[in-house]
Backbone bond lengths (Angstrom), bond angles and torsions (degrees), N, CA, C in turn:
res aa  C-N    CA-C-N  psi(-1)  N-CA   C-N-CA  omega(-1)  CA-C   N-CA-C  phi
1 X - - - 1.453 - - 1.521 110.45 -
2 X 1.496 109.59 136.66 1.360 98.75 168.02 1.573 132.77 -108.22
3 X 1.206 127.20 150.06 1.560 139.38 -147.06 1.751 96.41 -139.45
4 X 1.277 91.58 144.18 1.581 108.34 168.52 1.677 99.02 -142.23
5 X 1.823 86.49 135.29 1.428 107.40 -176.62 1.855 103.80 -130.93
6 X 1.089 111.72 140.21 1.511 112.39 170.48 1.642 128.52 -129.32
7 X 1.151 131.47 -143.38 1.706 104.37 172.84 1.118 110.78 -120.05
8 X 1.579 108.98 137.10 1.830 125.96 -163.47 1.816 104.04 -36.47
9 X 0.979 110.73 100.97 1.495 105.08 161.64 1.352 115.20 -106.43
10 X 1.725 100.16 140.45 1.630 89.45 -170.79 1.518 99.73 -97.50
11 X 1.492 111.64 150.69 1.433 125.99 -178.69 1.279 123.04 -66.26
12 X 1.238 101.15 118.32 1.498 104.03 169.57 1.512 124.90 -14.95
13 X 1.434 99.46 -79.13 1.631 116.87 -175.49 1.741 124.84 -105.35
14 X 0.849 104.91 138.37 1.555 118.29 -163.90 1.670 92.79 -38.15
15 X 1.450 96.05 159.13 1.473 114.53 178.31 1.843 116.60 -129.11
16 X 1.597 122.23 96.14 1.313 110.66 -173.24 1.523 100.76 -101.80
17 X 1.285 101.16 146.19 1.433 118.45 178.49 1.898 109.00 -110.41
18 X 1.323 123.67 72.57 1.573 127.22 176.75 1.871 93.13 -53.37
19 X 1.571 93.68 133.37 2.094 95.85 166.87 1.667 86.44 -153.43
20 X 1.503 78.18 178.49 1.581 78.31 175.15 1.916 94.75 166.29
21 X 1.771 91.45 96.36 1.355 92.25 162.37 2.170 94.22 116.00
22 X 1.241 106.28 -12.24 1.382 102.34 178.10 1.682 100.54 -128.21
23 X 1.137 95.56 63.01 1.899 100.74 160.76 1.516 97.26 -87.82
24 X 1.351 146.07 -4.83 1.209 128.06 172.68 2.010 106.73 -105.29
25 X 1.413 99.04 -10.87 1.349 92.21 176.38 1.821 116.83 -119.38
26 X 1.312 102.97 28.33 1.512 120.24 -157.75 1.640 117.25 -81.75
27 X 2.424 82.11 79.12 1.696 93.80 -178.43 1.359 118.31 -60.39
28 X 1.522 124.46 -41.04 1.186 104.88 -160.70 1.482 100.30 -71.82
29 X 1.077 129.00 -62.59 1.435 127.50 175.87 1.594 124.97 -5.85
30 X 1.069 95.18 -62.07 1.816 119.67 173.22 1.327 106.15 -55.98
31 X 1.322 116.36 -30.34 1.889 114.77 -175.71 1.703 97.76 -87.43
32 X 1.048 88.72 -45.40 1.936 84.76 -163.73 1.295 87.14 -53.61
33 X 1.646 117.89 -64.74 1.991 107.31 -142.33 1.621 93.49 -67.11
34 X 1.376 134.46 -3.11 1.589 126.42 170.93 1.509 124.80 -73.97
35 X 1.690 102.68 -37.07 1.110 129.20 172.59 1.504 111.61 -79.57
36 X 1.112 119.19 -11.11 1.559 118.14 178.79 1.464 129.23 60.62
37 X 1.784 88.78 26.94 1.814 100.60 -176.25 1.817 111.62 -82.95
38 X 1.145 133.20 122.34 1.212 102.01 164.97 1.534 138.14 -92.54
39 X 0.890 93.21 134.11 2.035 126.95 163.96 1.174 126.70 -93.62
40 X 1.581 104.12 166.70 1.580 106.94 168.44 2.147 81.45 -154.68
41 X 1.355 90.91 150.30 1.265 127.13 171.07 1.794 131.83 -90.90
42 X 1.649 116.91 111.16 1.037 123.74 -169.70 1.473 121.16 -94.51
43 X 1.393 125.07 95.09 1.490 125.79 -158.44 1.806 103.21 -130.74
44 X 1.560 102.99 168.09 1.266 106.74 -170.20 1.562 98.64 -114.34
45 X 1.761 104.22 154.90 1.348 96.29 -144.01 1.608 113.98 -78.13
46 X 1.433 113.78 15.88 1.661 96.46 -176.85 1.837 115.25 -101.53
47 X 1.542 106.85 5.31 1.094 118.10 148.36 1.300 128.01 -93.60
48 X 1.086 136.68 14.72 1.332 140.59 164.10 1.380 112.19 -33.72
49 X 1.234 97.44 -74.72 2.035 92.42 -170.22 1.651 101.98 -57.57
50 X 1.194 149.51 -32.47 1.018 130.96 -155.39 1.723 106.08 -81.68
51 X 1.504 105.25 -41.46 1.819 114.61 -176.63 1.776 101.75 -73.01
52 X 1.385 120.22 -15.85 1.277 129.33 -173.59 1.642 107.19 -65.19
53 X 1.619 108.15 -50.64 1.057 123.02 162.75 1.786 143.64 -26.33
54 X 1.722 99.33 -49.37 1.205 118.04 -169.86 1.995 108.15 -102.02
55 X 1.319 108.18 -9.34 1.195 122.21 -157.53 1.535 121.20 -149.15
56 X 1.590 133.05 118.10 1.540 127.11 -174.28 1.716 94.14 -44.24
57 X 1.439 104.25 157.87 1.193 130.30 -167.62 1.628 92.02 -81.15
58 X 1.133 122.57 -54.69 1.633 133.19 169.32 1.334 110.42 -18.38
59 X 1.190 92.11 -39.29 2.067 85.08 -169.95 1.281 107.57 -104.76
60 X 1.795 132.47 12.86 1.249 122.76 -177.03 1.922 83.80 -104.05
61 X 1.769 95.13 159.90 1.063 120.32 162.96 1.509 120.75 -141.31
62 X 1.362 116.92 127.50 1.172 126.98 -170.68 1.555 114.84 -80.70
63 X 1.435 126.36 107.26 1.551 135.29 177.97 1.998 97.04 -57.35
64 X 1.386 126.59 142.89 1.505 132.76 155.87 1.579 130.11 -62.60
65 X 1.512 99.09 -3.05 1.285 106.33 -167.20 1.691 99.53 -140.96
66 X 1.576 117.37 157.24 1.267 138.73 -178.22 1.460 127.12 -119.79
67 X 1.386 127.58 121.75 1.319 115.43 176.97 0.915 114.91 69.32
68 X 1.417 147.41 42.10 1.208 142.20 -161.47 1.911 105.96 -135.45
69 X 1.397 124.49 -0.83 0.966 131.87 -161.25 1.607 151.44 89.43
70 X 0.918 131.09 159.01 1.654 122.03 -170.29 1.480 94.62 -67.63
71 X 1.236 119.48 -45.39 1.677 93.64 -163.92 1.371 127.15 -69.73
72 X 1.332 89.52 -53.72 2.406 106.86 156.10 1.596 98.57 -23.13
73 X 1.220 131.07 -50.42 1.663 127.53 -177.84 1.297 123.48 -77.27
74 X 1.594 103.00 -47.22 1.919 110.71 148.98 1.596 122.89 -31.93
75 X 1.315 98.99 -56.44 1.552 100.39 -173.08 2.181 103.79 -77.99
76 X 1.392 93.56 -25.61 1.498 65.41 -171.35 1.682 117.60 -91.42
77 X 1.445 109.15 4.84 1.891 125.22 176.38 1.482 76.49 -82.77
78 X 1.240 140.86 -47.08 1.777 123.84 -162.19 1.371 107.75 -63.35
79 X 1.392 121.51 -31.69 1.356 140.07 -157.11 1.494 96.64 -88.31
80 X 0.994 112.94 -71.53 1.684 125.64 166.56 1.541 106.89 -51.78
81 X 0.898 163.44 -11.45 1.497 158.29 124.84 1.265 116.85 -35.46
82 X 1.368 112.38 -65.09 1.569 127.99 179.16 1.407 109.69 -52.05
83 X 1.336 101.65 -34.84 1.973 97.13 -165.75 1.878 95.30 -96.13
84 X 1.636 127.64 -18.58 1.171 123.40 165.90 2.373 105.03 -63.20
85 X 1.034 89.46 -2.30 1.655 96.97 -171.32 1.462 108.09 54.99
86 X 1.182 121.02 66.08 2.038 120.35 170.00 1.554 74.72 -124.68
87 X 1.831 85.31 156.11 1.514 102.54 -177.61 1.254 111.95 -89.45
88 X 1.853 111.21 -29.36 1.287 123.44 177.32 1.061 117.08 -129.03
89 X 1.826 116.58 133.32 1.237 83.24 -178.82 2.101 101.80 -144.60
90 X 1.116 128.22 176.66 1.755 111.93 -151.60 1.860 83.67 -107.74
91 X 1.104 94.10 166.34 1.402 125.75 163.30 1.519 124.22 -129.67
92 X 1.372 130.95 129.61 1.507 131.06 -179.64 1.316 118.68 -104.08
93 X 1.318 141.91 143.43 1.449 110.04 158.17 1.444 111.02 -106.32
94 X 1.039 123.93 137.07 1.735 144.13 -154.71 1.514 95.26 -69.38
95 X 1.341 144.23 29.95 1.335 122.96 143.89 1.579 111.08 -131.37
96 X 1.382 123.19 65.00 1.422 135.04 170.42 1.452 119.37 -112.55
97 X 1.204 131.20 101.49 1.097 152.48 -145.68 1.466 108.81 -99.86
98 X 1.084 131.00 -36.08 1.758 133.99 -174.28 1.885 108.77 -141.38
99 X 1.126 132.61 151.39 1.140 118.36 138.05 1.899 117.68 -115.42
100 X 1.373 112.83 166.97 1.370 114.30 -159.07 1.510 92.10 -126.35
101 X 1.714 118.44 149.57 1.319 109.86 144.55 1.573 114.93 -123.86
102 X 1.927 106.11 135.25 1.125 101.72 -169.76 1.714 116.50 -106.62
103 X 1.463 98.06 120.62 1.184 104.50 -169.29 1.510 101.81 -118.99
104 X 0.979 113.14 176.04 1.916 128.70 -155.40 1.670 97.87 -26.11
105 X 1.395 106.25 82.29 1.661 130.47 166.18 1.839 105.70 55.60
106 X 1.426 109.83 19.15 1.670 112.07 156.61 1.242 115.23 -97.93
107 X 1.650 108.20 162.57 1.406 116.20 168.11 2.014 119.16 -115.09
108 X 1.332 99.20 83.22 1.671 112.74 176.19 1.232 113.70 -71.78
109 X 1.764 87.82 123.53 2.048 78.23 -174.31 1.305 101.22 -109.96
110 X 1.511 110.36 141.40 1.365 118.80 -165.17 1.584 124.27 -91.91
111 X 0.842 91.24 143.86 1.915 92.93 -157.79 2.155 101.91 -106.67
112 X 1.733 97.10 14.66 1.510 74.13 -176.24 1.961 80.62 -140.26
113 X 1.563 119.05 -151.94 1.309 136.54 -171.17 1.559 103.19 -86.79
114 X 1.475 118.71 -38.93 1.239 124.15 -122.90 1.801 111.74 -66.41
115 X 1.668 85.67 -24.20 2.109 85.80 163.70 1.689 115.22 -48.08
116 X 1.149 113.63 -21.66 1.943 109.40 -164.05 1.746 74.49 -86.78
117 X 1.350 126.09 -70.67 1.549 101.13 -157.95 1.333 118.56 -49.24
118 X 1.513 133.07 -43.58 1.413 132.52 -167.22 1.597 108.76 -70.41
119 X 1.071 126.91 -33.48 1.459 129.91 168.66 1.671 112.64 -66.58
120 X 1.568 94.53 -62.78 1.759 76.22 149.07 1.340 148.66 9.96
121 X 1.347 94.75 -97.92 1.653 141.36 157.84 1.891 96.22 -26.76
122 X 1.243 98.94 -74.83 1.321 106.39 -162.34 2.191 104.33 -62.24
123 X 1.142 101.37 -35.07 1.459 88.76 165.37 1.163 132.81 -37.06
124 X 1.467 95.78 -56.73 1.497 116.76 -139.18 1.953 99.52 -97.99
125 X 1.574 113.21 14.50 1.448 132.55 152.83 1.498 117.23 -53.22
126 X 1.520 87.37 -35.33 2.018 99.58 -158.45 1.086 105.51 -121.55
127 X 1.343 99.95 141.71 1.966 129.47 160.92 1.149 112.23 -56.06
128 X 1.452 116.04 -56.33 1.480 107.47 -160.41 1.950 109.94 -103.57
129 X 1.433 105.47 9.69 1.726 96.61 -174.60 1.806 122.45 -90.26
130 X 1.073 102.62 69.88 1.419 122.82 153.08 1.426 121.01 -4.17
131 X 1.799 110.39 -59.90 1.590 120.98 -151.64 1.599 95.30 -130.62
132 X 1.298 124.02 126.61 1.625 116.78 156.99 1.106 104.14 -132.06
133 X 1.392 138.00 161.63 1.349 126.91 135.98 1.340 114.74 -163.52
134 X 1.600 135.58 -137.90 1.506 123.74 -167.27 1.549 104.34 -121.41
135 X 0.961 105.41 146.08 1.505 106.20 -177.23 1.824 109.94 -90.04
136 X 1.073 95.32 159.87 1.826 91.42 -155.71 1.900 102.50 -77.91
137 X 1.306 132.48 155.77 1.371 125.31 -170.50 1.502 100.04 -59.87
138 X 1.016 132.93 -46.79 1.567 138.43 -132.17 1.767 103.25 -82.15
139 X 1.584 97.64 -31.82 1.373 98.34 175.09 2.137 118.96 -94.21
140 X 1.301 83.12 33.13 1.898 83.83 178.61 1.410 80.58 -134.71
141 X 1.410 129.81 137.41 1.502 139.84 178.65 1.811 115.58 -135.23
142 X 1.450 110.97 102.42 1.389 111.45 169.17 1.554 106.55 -12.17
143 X 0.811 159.33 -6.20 1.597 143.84 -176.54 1.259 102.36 -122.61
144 X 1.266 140.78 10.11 1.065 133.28 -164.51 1.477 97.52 -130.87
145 X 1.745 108.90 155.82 1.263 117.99 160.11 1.496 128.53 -63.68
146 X 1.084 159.55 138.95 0.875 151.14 161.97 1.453 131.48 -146.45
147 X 1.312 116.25 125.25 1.702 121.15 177.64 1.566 114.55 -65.71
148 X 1.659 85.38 157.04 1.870 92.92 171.82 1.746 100.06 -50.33
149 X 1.341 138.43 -39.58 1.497 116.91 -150.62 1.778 80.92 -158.21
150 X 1.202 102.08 154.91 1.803 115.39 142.34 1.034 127.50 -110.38
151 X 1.293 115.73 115.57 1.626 110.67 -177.10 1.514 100.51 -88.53
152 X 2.166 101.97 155.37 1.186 133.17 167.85 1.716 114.71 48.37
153 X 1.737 90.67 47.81 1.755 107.09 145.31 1.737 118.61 -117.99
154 X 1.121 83.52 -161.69 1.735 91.52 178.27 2.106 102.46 -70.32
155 X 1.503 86.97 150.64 1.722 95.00 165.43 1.622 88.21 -135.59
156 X 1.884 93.44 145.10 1.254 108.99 176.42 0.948 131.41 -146.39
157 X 1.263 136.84 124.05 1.698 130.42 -159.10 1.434 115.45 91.32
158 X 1.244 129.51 -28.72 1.226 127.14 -163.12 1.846 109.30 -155.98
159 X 1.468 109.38 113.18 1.484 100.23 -178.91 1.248 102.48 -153.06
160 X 1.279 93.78 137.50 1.689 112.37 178.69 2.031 99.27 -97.26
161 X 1.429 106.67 125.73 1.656 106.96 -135.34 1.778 75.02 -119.38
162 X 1.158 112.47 169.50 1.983 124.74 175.24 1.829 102.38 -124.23
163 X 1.402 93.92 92.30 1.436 95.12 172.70 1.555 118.10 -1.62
164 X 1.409 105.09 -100.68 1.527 135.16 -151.20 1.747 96.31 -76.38
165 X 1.442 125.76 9.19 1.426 134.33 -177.17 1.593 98.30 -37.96
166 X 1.378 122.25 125.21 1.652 127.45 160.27 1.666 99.99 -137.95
167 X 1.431 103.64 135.53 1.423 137.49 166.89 1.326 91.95 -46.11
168 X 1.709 118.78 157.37 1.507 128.11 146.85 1.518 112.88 -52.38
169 X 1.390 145.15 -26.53 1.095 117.56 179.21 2.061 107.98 -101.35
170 X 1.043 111.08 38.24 1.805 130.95 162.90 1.603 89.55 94.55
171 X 1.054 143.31 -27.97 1.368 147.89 -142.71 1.535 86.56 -59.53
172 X 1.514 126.86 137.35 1.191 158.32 119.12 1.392 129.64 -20.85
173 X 1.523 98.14 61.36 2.115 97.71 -173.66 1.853 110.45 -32.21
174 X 0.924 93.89 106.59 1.857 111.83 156.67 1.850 100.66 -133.88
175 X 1.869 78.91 158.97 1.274 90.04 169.97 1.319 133.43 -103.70
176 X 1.409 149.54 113.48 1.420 161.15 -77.56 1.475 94.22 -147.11
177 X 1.392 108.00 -83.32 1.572 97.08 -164.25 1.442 145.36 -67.74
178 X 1.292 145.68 145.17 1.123 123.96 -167.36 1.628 118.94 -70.52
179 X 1.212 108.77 -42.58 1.620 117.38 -173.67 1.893 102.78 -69.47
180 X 1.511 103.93 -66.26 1.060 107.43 -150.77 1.846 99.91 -124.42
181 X 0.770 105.49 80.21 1.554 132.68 -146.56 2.072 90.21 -95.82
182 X 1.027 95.88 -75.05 1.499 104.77 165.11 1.745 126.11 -31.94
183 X 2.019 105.85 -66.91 0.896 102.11 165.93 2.270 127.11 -48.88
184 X 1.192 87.12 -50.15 1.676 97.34 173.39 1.032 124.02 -43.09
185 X 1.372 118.00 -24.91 1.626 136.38 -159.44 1.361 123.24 -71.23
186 X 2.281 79.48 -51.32 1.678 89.98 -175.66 1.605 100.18 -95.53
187 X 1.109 123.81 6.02 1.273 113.94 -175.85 1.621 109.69 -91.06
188 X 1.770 115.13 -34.64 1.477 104.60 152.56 1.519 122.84 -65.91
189 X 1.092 126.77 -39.91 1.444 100.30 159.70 1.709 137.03 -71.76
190 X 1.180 99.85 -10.19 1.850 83.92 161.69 1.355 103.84 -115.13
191 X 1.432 136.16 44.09 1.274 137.46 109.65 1.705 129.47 -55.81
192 X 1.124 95.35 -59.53 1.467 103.76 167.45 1.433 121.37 -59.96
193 X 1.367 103.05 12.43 2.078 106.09 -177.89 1.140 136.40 71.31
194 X 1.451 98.51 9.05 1.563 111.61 176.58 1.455 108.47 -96.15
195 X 1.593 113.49 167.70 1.487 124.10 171.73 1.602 126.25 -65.39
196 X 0.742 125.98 -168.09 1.689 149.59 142.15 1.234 108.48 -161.72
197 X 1.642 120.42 161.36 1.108 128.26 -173.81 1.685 95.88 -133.16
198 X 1.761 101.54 153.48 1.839 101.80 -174.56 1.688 75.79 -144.12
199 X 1.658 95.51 112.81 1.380 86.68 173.37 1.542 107.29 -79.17
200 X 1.586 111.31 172.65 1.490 119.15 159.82 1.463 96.16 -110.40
201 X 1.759 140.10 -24.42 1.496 116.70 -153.28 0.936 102.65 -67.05
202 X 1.447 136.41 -30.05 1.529 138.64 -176.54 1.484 109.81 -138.06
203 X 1.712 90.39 114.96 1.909 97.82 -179.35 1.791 117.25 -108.03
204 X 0.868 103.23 145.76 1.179 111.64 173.96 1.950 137.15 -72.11
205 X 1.190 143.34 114.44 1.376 130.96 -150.75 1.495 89.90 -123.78
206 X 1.887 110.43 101.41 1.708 128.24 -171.54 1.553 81.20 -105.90
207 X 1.386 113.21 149.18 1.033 131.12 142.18 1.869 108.09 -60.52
208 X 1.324 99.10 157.73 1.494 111.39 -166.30 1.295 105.78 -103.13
209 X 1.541 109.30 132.05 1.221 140.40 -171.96 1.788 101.08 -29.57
210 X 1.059 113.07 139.93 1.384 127.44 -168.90 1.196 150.01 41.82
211 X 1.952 90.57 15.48 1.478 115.44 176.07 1.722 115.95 -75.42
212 X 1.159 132.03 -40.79 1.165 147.40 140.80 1.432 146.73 -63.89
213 X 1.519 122.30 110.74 0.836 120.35 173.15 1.845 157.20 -27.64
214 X 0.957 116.64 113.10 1.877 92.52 -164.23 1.438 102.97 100.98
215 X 1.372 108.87 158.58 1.467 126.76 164.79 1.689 86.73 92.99
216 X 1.749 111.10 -131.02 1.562 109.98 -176.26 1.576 129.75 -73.89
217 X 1.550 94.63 -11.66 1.898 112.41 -142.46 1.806 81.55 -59.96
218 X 1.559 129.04 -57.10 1.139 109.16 -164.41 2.137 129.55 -52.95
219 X 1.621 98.85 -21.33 1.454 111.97 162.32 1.483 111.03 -55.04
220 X 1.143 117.25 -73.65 1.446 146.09 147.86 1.586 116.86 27.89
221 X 1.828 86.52 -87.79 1.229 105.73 156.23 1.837 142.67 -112.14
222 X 1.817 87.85 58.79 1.306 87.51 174.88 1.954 117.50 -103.05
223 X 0.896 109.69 -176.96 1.347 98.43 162.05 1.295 141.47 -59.09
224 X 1.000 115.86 -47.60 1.753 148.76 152.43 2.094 91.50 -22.71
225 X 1.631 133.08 -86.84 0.763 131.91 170.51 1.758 132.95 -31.09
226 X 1.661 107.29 -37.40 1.365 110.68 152.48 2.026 92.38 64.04
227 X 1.181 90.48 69.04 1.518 100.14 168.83 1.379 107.00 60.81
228 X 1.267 135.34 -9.74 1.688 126.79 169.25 1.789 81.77 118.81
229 X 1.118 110.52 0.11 2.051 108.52 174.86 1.386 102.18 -39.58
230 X 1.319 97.17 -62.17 1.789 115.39 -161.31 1.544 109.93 -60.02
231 X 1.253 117.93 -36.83 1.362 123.40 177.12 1.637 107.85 -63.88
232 X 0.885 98.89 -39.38 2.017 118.78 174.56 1.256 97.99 -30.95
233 X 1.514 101.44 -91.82 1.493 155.13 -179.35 1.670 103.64 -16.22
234 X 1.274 101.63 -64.38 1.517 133.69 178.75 1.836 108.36 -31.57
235 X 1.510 100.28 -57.99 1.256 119.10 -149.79 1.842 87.21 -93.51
236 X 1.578 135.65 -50.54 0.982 144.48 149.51 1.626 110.59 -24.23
237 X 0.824 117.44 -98.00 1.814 106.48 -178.27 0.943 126.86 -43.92
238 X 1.753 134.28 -25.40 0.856 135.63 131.90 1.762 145.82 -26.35
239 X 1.099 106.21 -41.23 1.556 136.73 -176.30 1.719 112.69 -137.53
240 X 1.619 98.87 25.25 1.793 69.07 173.19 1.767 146.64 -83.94
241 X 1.123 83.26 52.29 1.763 98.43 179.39 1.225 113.47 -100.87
242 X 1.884 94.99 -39.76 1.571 95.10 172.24 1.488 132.95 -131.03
243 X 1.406 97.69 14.12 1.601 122.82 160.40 1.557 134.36 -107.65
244 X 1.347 106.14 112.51 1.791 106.17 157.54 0.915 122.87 -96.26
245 X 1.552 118.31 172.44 1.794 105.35 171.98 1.988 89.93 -111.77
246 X 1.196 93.10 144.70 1.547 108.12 142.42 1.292 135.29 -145.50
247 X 1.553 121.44 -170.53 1.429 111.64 -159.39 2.150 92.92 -114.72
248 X 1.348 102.42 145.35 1.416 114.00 -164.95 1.832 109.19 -151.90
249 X 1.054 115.73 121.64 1.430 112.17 -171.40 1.530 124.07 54.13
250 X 1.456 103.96 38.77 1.783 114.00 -166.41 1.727 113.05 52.16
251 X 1.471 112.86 37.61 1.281 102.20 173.11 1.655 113.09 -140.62
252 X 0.993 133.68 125.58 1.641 132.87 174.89 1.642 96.13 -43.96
253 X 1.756 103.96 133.81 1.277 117.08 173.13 1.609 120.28 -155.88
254 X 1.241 128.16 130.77 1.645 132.09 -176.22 1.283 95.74 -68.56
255 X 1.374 96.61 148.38 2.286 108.04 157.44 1.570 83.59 -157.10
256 X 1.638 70.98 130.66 1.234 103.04 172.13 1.815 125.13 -103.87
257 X 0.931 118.11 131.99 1.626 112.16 -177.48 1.457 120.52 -74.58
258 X 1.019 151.92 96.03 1.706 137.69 -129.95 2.304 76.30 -120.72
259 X 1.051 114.75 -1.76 1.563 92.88 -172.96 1.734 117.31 -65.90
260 X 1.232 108.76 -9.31 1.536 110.60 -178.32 1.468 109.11 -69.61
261 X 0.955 106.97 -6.43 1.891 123.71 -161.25 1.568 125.50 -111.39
262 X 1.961 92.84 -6.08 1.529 92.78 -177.45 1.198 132.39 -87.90
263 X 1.417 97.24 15.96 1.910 104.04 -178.08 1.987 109.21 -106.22
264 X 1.774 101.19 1.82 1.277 113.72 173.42 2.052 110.19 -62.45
265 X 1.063 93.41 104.61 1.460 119.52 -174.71 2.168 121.71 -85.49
266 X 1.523 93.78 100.69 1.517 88.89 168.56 1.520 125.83 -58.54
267 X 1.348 109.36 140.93 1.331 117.00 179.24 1.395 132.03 -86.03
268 X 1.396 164.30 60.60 1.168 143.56 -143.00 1.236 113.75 -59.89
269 X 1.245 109.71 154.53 1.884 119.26 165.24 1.296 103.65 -61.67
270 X 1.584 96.73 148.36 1.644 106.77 173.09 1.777 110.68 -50.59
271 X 1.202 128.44 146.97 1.131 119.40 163.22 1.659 120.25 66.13
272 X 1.453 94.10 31.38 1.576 93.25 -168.38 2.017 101.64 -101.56
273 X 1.098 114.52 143.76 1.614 120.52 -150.75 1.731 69.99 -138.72
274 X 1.408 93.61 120.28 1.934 117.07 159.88 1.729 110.67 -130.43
275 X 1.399 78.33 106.07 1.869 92.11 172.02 1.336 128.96 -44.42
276 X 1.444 130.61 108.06 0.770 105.42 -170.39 1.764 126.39 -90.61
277 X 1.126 97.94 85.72 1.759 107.98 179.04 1.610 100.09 -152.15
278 X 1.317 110.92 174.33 1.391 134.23 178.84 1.890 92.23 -72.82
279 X 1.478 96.61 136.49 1.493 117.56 165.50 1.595 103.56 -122.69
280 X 1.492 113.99 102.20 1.690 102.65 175.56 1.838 106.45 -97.22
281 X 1.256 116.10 14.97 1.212 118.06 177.80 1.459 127.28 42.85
282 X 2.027 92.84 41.64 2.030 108.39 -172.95 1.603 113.75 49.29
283 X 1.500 116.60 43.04 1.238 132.58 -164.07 1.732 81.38 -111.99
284 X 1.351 96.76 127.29 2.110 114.94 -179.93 0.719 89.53 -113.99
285 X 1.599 102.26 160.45 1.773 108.04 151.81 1.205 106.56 -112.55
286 X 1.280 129.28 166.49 1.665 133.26 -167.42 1.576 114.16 -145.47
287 X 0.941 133.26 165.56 1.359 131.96 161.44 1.025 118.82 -133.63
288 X 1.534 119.93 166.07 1.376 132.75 173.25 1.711 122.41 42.39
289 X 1.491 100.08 24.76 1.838 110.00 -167.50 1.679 93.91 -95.18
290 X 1.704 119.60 156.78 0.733 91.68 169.08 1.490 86.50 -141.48
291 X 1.376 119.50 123.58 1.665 137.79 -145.29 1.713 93.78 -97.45
């Protein structure tokens, strides 16, 4: 098998990992402390002893509130970022198991951090980029063409977020909805004419929504949701200009049309100088190692 490893760089901007309910299945966790990225973990306090267990106490942080949902925890790591004073800062969602880098139509899975610094990097080019993150493996396919990134679609699972982010009309980027909180996110900001970025160089490999225990799956599949309708629904009234729901693998699902959005244009920083050569950031490839 082949692996690419490069040298531990530590990340710019903080890294929170929100879970809740998979301290016995706690992929992302297991990748970072392998990868040697650092994190800290956002949990509510009646799992304490159990996440205490698998992980230094140093890197857990206790949320004030219970049961209240993924986004209630979204908004309050945004809140808690801002008042730690970082300008940027990442979010994980606790069932990501590998990351990959895809280079000339392979999938290299990376055995160190060094995707968080180079994306990084690539943020911190632009004025106006709000949203980045990795695009999931399943949707980049050896037969297919594919770019370093797509700009101004959805990012999911993984986002490198801009603190102090405000809309043109002053509004305070938080995230709003309960179901689909994420999707909503980037869709008010590329309303407002700004970008997002979905990288492809480095994708992410999540286990699939309601395969794992803990985190949303029990919302998911409660009654209240009505087959994942409600989650639909949610994101639909919300956006209905550019969302329907339909049904896909026997399950209610939103699509959204993101083409109104493709003339949303990144900005560079004043004075920003990009080399023009390859930066692999001492990123090897290796084989048959087993680190």
């Amino acid at each position: 098998m082949l692996m690419i490893i490069g040298v531990k760089m530590r990340n710019k901007y903080p890294i929170f990992i929100p879970t809740k309910g998979r301290y016995n299945t706690p992929m992302t966790i297991k990748m970072f402390q392998s990868h040697n990225v650092d994190f800290r973990i956002v949990i509510e306090k009646q799992e304490y002893e159990q996440y205490s267990k698998i992980i230094d106490k140093s890197k857990i942080i206790v949320v004030p509130h219970q049961n209240e949902g993924l986004t209630v925890t979204r908004n309050w790591i945004w809140d808690f970022a801002e008042n730690e004073g970082h300008e940027k800062f990442w979010t994980f969602d606790d069932n990501i198991g590998r990351v990959y880098r895809w280079n000339r139509n392979r999938r290299l899975q990376m055995k160190d951090g060094t995707y968080i610094k180079v994306i990084e990097d690539f943020a911190d080019r632009y004025d106006n980029l709000y949203i980045i993150g990795m695009n999931y493996t399943g949707f980049c396919k050896s037969s297919d063409l594919i770019p370093p990134y797509y700009p101004n679609t959805r990012v999911y699972s993984n986002m490198l977020l801009t603190t102090k982010a405000k809309l043109s009309n002053g509004e305070k980027l938080r995230n709003k909805l309960f179901y689909n909180d994420d999707t909503d996110l980037c869709l008010r900001v590329l309303k407002d004419g700004l970008p997002t970025i979905h990288s492809n160089a480095f994708l992410i490999d999540k286990a699939t929504t309601m395969t794992v225990k803990g985190g949303m799956t029990d919302y998911y599949l409660s009654d209240e949701c009505k087959g994942r309708l409600t989650f639909a629904e949610e994101l639909q009234q919300a956006h209905s200009d550019v969302t329907k729901i339909t049904q896909k693998f026997g399950r209610w699902h939103h699509q959204v049309n993101y083409k109104p959005f493709k003339k949303n244009k990144l900005i560079k920083k004043d004075g920003l100088i990009i080399e023009n050569k390859v930066n692999n950031y001492n990123m090897v490839l290796i084989k048959n190692i087993e680190l």
